[in-house]
Each structure stands twice: as structure tokens, then as C-alpha cells.
KEKE-3310 file (N, C-alpha, C; in steps of 0.2 Angstrom, whole numbers, plus 5000, padded with zeros to 4 digits):
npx = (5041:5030:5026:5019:5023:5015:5021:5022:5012:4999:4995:4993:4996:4988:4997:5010:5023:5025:5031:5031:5032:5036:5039:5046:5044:5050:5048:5059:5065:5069:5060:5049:5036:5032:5017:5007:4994:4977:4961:4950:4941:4925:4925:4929:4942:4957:4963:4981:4993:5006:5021:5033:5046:5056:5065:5071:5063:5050:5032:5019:5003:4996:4989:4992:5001:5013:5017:5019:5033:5042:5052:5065:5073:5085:5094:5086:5073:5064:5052:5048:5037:5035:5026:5022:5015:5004:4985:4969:4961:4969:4967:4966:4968:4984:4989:5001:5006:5012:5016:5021:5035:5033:5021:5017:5014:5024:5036:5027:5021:5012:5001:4997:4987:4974:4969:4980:4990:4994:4998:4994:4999:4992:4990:4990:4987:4983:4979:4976:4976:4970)
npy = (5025:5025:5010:4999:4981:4966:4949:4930:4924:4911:4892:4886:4873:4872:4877:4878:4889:4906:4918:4933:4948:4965:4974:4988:5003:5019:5026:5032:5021:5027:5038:5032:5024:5005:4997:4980:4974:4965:4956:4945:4935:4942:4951:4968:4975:4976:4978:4988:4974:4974:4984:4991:5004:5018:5019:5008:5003:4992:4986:4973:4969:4965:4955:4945:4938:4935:4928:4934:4942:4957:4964:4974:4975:4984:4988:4978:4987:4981:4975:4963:4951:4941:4925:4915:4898:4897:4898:4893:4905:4914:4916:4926:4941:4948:4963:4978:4994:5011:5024:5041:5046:5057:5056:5045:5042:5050:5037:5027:5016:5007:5014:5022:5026:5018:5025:5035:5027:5032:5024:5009:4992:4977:4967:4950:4934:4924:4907:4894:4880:4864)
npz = (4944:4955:4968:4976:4979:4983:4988:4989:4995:4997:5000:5015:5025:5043:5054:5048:5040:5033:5023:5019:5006:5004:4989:4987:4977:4969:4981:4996:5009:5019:5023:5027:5035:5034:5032:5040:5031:5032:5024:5030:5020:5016:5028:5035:5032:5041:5057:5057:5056:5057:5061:5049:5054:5050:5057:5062:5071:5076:5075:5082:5081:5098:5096:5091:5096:5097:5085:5072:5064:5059:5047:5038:5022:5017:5005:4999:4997:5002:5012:5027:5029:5042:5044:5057:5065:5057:5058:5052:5053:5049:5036:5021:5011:5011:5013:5010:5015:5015:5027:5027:5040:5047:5050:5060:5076:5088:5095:5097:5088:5086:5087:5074:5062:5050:5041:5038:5032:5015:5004:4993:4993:4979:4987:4993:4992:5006:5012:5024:5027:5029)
capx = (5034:5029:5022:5021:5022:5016:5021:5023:5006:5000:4992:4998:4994:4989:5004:5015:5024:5025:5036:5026:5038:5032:5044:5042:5049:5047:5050:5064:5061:5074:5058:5042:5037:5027:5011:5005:4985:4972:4956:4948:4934:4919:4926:4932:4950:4960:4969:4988:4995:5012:5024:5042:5048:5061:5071:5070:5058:5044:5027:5017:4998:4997:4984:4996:5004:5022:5019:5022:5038:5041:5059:5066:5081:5086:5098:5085:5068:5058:5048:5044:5031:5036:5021:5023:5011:4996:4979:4965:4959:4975:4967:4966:4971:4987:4993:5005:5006:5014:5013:5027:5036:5031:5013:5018:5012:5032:5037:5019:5019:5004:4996:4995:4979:4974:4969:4984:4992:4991:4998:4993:4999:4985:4987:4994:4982:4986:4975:4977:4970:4974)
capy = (5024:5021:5005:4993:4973:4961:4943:4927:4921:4903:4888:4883:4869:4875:4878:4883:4896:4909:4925:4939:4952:4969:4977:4994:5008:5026:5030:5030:5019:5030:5041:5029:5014:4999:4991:4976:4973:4959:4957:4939:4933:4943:4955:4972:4977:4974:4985:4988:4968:4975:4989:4992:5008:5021:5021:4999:5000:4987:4984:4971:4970:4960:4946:4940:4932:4934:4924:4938:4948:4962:4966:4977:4975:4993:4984:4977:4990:4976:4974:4956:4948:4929:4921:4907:4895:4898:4896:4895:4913:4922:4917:4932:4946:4955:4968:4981:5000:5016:5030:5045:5045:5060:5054:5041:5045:5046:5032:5024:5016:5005:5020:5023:5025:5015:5031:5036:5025:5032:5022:5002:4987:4974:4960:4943:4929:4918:4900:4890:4874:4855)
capz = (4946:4964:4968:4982:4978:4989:4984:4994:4999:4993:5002:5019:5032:5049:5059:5045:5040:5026:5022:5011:5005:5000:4987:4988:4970:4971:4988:5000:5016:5026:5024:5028:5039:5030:5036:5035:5035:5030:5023:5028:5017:5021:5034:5032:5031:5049:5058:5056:5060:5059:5055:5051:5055:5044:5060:5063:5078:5074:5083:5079:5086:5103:5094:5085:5101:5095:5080:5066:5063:5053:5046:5030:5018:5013:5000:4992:4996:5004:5020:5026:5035:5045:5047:5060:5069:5056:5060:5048:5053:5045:5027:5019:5008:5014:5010:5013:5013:5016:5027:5030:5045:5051:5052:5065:5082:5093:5101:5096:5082:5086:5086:5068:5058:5045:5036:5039:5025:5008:4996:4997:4986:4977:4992:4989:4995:5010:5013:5028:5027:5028)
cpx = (5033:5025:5025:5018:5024:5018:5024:5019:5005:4996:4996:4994:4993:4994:5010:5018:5025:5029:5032:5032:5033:5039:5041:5048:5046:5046:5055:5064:5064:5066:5049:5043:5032:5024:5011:4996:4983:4965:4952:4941:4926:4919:4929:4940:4951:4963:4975:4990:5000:5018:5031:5044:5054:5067:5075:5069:5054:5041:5022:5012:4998:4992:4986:4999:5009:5024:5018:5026:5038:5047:5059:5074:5081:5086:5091:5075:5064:5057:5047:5039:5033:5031:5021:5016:5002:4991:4975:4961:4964:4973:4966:4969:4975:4990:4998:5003:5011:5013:5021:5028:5034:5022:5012:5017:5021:5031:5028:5016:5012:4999:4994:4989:4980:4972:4975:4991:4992:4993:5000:4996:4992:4984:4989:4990:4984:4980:4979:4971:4973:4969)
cpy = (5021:5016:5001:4985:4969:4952:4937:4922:4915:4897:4887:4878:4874:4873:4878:4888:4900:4916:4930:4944:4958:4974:4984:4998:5012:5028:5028:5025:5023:5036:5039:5025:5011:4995:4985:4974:4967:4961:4948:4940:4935:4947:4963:4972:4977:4978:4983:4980:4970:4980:4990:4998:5011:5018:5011:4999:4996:4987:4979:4970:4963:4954:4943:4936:4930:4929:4928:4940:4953:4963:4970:4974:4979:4991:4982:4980:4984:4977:4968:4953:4941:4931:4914:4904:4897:4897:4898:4902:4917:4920:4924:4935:4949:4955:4974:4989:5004:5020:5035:5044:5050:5059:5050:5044:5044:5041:5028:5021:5009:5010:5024:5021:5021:5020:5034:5034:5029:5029:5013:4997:4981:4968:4955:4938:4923:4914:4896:4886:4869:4853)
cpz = (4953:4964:4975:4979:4982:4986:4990:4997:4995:5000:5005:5023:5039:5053:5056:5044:5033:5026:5016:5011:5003:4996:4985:4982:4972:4977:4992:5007:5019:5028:5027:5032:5032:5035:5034:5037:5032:5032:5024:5024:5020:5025:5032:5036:5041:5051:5057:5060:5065:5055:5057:5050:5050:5051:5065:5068:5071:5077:5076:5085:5090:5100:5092:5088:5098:5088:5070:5068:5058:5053:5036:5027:5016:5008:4993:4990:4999:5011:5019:5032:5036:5048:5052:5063:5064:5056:5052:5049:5051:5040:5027:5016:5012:5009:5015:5012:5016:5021:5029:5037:5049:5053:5057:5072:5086:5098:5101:5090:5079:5086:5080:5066:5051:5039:5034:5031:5017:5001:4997:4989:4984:4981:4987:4996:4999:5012:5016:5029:5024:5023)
residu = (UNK:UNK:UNK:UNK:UNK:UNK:UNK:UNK:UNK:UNK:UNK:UNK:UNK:UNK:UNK:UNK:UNK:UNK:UNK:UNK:UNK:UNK:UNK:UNK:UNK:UNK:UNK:UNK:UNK:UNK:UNK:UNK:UNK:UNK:UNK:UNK:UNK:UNK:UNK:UNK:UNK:UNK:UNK:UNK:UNK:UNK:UNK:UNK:UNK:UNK:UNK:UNK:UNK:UNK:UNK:UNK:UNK:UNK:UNK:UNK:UNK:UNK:UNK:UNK:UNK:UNK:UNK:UNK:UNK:UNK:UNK:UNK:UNK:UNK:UNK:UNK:UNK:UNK:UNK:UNK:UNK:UNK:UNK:UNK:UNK:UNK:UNK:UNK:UNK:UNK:UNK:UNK:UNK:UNK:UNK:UNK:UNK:UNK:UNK:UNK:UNK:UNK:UNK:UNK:UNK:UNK:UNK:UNK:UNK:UNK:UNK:UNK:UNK:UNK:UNK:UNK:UNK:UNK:UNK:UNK:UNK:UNK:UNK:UNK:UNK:UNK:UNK:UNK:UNK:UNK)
# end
């Protein structure tokens, strides 16, 4: 069964840190990258933060000011999100998703759509706040 499982989120202080994991079944990574998005309270869905490629390029978007990473474990099908330096405006639902590699714009992987994605996990809830 293909599925994407996010897990990791949980109540942090501002200027904490957190690791979200997204375990991904039913698909190969050598053949996909993995997003990661968020949805705060109230807002609609964000653009792509951060994506780990099939070929282990990674971009993560410039607002993030260097304080997310994005890495995978073949070994164990995971994609992970480090969270550093949180601020009370990274609460929010994230989530993760899929899109094949060939949907990847070359050499652009900021340049992926969020339509682009088609198959999303159910988000695991991160809260920043002392």
C-alpha cells in the first residue's frame, strides 16, 4: 500500500528544534523527490519549504533563512525535515508529499508546483510557544 507518514511534530519553545520524518511505502525514492509543506492556522497551504531530490540535490525556500534542512535515509525510506531556530509562525500542519522525478523542472527544484505533488501524507502538528 502506498502511503506517506509524517511523524515528529509536538510542542516546542521558540528557538527550539524538531526533526519531522516522513516514511514513505509503495514507492521507490531513487524515482521521486519529497516536499515538505505547511498549513498555519487559518492560512492556506504554503509553498513547497523544502525538497529532497531522488538524485540528493536539496532546496529549501530562501524564507527559511537557513534554518530548515532536508535529508533522506534510502536504508530506511525516510525523508527528514530539521527544524532549527523556531519561531512562533512555523506552527502548523506539515506535511509531506511526493511528485516523480520527471516532473521536476532540471536543475530547478525550487521551481516545482505544488500541483505538481500527487500523493500527500495526513500532517503531523508542530506548536511553537513558551
Amino acid at each position: 500500500q502506498s502511503q506517506l507518514v509524517e511523524s515528529g511534530g509536538g510542542l516546542v519553545q521558540p528557538g527550539g528544534s524538531l526533526r519531522l520524518s516522513c516514511l514513505v511505502s509503495g514507492f521507490t525514492l531513487d524515482y521521486y523527490a519529497i516536499g515538505w509543506f505547511r498549513r498555519a492556522p487559518g492560512k492556506a497551504l504554503e509553498g513547497v519549504l523544502c525538497i529532497d531530490s531522488h538524485d540528493g540535490s536539496t532546496y529549501c525556500a530562501d524564507s527559511l533563512k537557513g534554518r530548515f534542512t532536508v535529508s533522506r535515509d534510502k536504508e530506511k525510506n525516510t525523508v527528514y525535515l530539521q527544524m532549527n531556530d523556531l519561531k512562533p509562525e512555523d506552527t502548523a500542519i506539515y506535511s509531506c508529499a511526493i511528485i516523480p522525478r520527471y516532473r521536476i523542472p532540471p536543475g530547478n527544484l525550487g521551481g516545482t508546483r505544488q500541483d505538481d505533488f500527487d500523493f500527500w501524507g495526513q500532517g503531523t502538528q508542530v506548536t511553537v510557544s513558551s
